[in-house]
C-alpha positions in Angstrom: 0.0 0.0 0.0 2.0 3.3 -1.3 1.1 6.7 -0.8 -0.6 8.3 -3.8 -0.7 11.5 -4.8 -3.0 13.2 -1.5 -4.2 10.5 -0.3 -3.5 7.0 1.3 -5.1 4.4 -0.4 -7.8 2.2 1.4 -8.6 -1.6 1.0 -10.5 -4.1 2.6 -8.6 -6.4 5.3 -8.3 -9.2 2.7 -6.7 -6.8 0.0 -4.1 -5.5 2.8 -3.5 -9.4 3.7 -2.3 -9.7 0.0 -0.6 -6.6 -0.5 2.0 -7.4 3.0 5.6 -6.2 2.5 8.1 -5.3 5.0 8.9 -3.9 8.1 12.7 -1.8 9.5 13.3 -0.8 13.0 15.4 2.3 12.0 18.1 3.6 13.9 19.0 7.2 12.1 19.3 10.9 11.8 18.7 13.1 9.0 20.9 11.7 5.6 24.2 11.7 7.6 24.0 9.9 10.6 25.0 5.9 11.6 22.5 3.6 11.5 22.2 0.6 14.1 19.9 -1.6 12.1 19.1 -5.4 11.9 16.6 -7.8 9.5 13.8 -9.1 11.4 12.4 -10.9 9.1 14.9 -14.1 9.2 14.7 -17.3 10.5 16.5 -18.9 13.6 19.8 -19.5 11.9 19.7 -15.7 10.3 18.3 -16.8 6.5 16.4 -14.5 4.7 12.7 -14.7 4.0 11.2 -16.4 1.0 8.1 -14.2 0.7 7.4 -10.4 1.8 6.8 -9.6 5.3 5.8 -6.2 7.0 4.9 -4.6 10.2 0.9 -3.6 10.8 -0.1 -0.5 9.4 -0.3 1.2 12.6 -0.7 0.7 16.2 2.1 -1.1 18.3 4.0 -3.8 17.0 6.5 -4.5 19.3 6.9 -4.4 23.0 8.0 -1.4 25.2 11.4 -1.3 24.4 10.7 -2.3 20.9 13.2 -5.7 21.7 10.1 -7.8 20.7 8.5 -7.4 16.9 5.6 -8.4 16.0 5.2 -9.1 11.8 3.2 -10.6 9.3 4.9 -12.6 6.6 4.2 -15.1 3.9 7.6 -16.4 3.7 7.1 -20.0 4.6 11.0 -20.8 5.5 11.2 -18.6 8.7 9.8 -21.6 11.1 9.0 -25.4 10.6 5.8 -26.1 10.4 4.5 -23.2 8.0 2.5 -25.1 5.6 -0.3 -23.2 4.9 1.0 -20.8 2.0 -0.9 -18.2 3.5 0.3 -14.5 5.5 1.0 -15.8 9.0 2.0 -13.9 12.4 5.6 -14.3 13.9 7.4 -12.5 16.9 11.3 -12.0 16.4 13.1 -11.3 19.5 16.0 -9.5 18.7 18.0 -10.6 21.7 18.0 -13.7 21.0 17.9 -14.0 17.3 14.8 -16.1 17.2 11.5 -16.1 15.7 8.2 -17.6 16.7 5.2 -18.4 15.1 2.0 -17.1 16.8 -0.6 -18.4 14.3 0.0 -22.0 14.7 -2.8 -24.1 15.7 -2.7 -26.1 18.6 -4.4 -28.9 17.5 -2.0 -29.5 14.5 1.1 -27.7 15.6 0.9 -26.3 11.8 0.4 -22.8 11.0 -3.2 -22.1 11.1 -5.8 -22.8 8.0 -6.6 -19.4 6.5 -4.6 -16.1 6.1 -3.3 -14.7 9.5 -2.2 -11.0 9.8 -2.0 -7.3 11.4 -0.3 -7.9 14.7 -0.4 -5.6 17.9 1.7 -6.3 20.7 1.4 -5.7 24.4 3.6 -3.2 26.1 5.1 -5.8 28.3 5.6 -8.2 25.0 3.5 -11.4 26.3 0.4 -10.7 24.4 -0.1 -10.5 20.6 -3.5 -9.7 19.0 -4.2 -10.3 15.2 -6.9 -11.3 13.3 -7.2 -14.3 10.6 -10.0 -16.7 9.1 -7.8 -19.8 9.8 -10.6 -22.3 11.8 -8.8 -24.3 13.8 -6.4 -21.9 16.3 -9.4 -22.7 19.0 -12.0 -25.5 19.1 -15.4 -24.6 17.6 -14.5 -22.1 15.5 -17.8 -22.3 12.3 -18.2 -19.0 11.2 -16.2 -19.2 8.2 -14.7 -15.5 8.7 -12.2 -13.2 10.2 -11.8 -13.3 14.0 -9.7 -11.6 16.5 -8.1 -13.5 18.3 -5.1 -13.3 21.3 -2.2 -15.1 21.8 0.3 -15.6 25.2 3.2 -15.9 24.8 4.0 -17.1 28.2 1.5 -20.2 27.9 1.5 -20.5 24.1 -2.5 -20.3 24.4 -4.8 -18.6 21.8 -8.1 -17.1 23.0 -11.3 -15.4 20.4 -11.9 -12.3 21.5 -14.7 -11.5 18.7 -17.0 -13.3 20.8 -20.0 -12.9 22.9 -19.7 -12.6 26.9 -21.8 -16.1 26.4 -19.3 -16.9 24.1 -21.3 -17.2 21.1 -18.8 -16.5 18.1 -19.2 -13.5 15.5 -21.7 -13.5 12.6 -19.6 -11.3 10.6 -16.2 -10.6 10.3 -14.1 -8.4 12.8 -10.3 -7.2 12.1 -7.9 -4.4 13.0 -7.2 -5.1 16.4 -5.5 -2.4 19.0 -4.1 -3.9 22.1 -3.3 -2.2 25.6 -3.1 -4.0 29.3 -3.7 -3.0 32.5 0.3 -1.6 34.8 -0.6 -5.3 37.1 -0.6 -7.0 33.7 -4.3 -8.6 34.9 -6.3 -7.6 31.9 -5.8 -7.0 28.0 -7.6 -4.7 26.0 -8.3 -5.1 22.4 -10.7 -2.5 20.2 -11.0 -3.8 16.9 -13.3 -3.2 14.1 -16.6 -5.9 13.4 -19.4 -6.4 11.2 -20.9 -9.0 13.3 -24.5 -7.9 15.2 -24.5 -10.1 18.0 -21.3 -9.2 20.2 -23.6 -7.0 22.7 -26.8 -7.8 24.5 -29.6 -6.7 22.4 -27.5 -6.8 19.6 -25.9 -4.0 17.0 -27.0 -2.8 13.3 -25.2 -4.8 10.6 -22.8 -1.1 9.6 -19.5 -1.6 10.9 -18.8 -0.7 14.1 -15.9 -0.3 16.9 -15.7 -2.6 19.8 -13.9 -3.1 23.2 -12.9 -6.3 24.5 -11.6 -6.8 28.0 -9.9 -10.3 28.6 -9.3 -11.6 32.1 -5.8 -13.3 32.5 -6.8 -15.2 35.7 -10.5 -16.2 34.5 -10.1 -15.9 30.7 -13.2 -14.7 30.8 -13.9 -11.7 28.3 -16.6 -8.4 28.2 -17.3 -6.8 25.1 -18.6 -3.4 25.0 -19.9 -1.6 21.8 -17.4 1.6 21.9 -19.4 3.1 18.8 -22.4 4.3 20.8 -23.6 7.9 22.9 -24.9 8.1 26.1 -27.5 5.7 26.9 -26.1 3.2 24.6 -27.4 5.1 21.6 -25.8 3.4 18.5 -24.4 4.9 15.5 -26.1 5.8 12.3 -23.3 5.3 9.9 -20.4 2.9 9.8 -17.1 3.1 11.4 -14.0 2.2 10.2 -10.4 2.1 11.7 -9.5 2.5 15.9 -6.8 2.8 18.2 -6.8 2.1 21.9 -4.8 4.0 24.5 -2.1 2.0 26.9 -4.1 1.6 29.3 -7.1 0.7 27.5 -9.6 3.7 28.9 -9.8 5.4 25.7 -10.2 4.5 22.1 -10.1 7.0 19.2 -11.8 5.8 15.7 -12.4 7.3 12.5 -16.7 6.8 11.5 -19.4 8.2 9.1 -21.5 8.3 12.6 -23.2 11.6 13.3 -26.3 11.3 15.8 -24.2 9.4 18.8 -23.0 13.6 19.9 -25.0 16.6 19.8 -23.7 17.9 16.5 -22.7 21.6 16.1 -24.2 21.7 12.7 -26.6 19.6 10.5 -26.0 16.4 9.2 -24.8 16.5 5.2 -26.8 15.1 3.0 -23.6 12.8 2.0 -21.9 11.4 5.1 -18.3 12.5 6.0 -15.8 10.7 7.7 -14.7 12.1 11.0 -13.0 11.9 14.0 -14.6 10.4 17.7 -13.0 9.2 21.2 -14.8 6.7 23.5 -14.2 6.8 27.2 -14.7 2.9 28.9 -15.2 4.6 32.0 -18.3 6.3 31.6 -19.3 3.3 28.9 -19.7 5.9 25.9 -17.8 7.9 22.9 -17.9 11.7 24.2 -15.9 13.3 22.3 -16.0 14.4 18.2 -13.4 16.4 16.3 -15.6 17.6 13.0 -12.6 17.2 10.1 -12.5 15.1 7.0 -9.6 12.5 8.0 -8.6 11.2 4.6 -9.9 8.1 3.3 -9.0 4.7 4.7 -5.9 6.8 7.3 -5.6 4.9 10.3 -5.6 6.8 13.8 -2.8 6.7 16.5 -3.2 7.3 20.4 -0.7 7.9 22.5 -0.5 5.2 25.5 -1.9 8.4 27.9 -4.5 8.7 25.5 -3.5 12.4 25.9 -2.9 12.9 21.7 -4.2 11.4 18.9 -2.9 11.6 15.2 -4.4 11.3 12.2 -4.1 12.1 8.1 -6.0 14.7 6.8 -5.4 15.7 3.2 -2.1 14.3 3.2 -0.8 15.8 6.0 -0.4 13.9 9.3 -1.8 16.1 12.1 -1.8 15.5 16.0 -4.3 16.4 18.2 -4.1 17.4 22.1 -6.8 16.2 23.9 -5.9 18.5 27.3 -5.2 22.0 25.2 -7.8 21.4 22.5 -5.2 22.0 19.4 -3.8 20.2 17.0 -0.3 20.2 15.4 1.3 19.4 12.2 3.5 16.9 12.3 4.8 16.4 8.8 6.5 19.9 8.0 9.6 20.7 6.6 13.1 22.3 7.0 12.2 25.5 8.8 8.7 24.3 9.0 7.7 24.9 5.8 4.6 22.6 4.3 5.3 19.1 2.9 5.4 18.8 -0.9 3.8 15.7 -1.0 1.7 13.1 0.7 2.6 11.9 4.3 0.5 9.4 6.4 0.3 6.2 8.4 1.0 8.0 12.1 2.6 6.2 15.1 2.9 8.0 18.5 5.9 7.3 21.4 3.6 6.7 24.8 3.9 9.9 26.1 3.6 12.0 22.6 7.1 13.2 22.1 7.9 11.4 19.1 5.5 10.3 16.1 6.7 8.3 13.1 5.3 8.5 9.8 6.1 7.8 6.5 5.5 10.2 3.6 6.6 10.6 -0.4 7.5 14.2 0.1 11.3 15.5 -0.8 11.4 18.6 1.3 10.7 17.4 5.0 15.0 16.9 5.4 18.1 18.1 3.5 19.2 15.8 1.0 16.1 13.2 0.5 16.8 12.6 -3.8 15.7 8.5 -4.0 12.1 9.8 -5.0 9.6 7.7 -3.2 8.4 6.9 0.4 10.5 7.0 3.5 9.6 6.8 7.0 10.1 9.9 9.9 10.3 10.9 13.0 8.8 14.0 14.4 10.3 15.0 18.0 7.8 17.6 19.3 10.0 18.4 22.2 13.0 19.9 20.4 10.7 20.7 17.1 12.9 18.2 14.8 12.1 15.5 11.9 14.5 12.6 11.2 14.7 10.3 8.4 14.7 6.7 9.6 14.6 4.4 6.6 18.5 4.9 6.1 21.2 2.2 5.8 23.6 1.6 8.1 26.1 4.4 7.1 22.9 6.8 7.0 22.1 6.2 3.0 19.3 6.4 1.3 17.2 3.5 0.9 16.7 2.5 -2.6 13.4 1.6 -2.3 10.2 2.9 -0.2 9.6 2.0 2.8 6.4 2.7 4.8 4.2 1.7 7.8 6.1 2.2 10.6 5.6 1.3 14.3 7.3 3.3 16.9 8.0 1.5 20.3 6.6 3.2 23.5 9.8 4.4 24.8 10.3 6.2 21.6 13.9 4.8 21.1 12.5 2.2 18.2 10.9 2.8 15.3 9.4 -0.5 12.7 8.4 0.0 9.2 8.5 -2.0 6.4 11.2 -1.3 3.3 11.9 -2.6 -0.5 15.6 -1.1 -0.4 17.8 -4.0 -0.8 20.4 -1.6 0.8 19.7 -0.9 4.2 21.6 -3.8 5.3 24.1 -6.1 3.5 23.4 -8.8 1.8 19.4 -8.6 1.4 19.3 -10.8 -1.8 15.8 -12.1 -1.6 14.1 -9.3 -3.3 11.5 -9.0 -1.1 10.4 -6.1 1.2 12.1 -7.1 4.9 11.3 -5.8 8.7 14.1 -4.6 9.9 15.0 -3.5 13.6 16.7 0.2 14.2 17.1 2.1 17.4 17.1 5.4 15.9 18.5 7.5 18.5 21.2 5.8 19.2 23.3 7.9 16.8 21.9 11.5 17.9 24.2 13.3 20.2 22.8 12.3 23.6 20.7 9.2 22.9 18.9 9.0 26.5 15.1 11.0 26.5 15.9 13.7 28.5 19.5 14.6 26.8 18.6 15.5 23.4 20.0 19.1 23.3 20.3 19.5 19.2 19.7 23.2 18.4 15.9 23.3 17.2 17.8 25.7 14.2 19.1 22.8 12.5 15.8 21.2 12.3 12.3 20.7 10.4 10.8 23.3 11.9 
């Protein structure tokens, strides 16, 4: 999925399965500075993938130190037992140089039967949501569709969390999961987006809408919630789309056509627009609605305060402060001049400082000549924009690389990459995750030591 012209492109969860590429944890600066970078997408014994792999297209795919990545891939050489030729979930931990398979079924100890893809990891790394339509990860799975579904990593169990608090299973399909857990590690939360009208007592229209899933380590039991209602459990009028849940899984922003669910502060058009809402789990309702036009099929980012959220809106990315009421443009340029192309696909650090993003545009840093999409990082705190998706000498890639994934701690950033250059000897001609800790070669890599003069910056 490349950034075109204004826009990001949108496609339905099946199209995205198919159109999986790669994914770089970039460790850079500018065009200049070394890069600490490593494939992720190998196999135990460090052989390159046979098929493309990439990183979701937003939300968290790696743990809190960003040590942990989470990835889709249809390579079928980077573990034994991947028969199913089909996109499948894996966890490289880059300390120890091995990579697991998450979408294997139990029952078969093969990868699971049906397509398996868009990861989020928990902050503390044990977790991993994604969705797939393979049937056989748990027992009694008939519906024939795409679930959401959670696996531990500590137990190597897999629970459906597009389910009924009865635990009837979905009658639709549900996908684009967002995960966030509780500090005591007792709970995971999951928002995801679902066709299916029987999650909720009393049940829900058959539009797409945004749910909430809390899962009970100790009990395994799970509550749903319907996060795409007002007050009073009013549901929406118009479909949802896309959601992202804070860290600690009180707040979930999502991008909808809805328009009756908060008093509005002008008519309803006669066409509906997409927009931007925020539910609270708290009070059990959505309460908030920022009246834009968020571009077409542009995924939302929280921060894990739930304090900012970002989104795309004609091209720009934009973040939005949900104490001071504002919002701030993230992808400017040397001297904080406007972008001269499309930028999109937003990440955000847990506490806001940073947000990564990729973008086509040639203006955002000195020196950017390859012509296609790179991936940034914005640090609000000294007013500064990095390019990540360098090689290891601080090169251009020579090929575009997009969707990236920042780690909470802000010191990791994932995206995916077609350069064949970014490390040596990537022969396979496939787009690769790679793992970079991008600050490591600013001067004073620690958070609260970054002292570059704002002058030299992006703004």
């Amino acid at each position: 999925m490349q950034l075109r012209s204004k826009h990001l492109m949108h496609a339905s969860p099946y199209t995205l399965a198919a159109l999986l590429c790669v994914v770089v944890l970039a460790h850079t600066g500018g065009t200049s500075a070394l890069a600490v970078t490593e494939r992720v997408s190998l196999t135990d014994g460090d052989l390159q993938a046979n098929d493309h792999s990439t990183t979701s297209l937003y939300g968290l795919s790696s743990d809190a130190g960003g040590n942990l990545i989470a990835f889709t891939s249809f390579a079928s050489n980077l573990v034994t037992g991947d028969t199913n030729g089909s996109s499948d979930v894996f966890v490289r931990d880059l300390t120890t140089g091995s990579t697991q398979l998450i979408s294997r079924s139990p029952l078969t100890g093969l990868s699971g039967h049906g397509i398996s893809y868009h990861p989020a990891m928990s902050k503390n790394g044990r977790w991993v949501a994604f969705a797939s339509s393979a049937d056989d990860l748990v027992a009694n799975d008939t519906n024939q569709d795409l679930d959401i579904f959670l696996y531990d990593r500590q137990t190597s169990q897999i629970a459906r969390c597009s389910v009924s608090a009865a635990g009837d299973e979905a009658d639709n399909l549900s996908t684009f999961p967002s995960i966030a857990t509780t500090e005591a590690g007792d709970k995971v939360f999951i928002s995801f987006s679902s066709r299916a009208t029987n999650l909720v007592p009393g049940g829900s229209s058959g539009l797409t809408h945004i749910f909430h899933c809390t899962y009970d380590v100790a009990t395994g039991d799970i509550e749903i919630a319907q996060a795409s209602v007002g007050a009073g459990d009013l549901e929406g009028d118009e479909s949802s789309v896309l959601s992202a849940i804070s860290g600690n899984g009180r707040f979930v922003v999502y991008t909808t056509y809805i328009w009756n669910i908060i008093p509005p502060t002008r008519d309803k058009p006669e066409a509906p627009i997409l927009q931007i809402l925020v539910y609270d789990h708290f009070v059990g309702h959505t309460y908030f609605r920022l009246i834009t036009t968020p571009d077409e099929g542009a995924f939302p980012a929280m921060s894990g305060d739930g304090r900012f959220f970002a989104y795309v809106q004609e091209g720009n990315v934009i973040l939005y402060d949900m104490l001071e009421f504002k919002n701030e443009t993230i992808s400017i340029g040397t001297g904080g001049a406007a972008s001269d192309d499309a930028s999109g696909e937003p990440s955000i650090s847990g506490d806001g400082r940073f947000v990564a993003f990729s973008s086509i545009a040639a203006n955002l840093v000195p020196g950017d000549s390859n012509g296609t999409e790179d991936v940034f990082v914005r640090d609000r705190a000294i007013r500064r924009t990095e390019r990540v998706s360098l090689t290891h000498d601080g090169q251009e890639g020579n090929g575009a690389s997009r969707a990236p994934s920042i780690s909470i701690d802000g010191l990791k950033v994932a995206y995916s990459s077609s350069a064949t250059n970014i490390v040596a000897d990537d022969t396979n001609l496939r787009e690769d995750v790679f793992a970079n800790d991008w600050r490591a070669s600013l001067p004073g890599s620690q958070p609260d030591m970054l002292v570059r003069n704002s002058d030299e910056t992006s703004g």
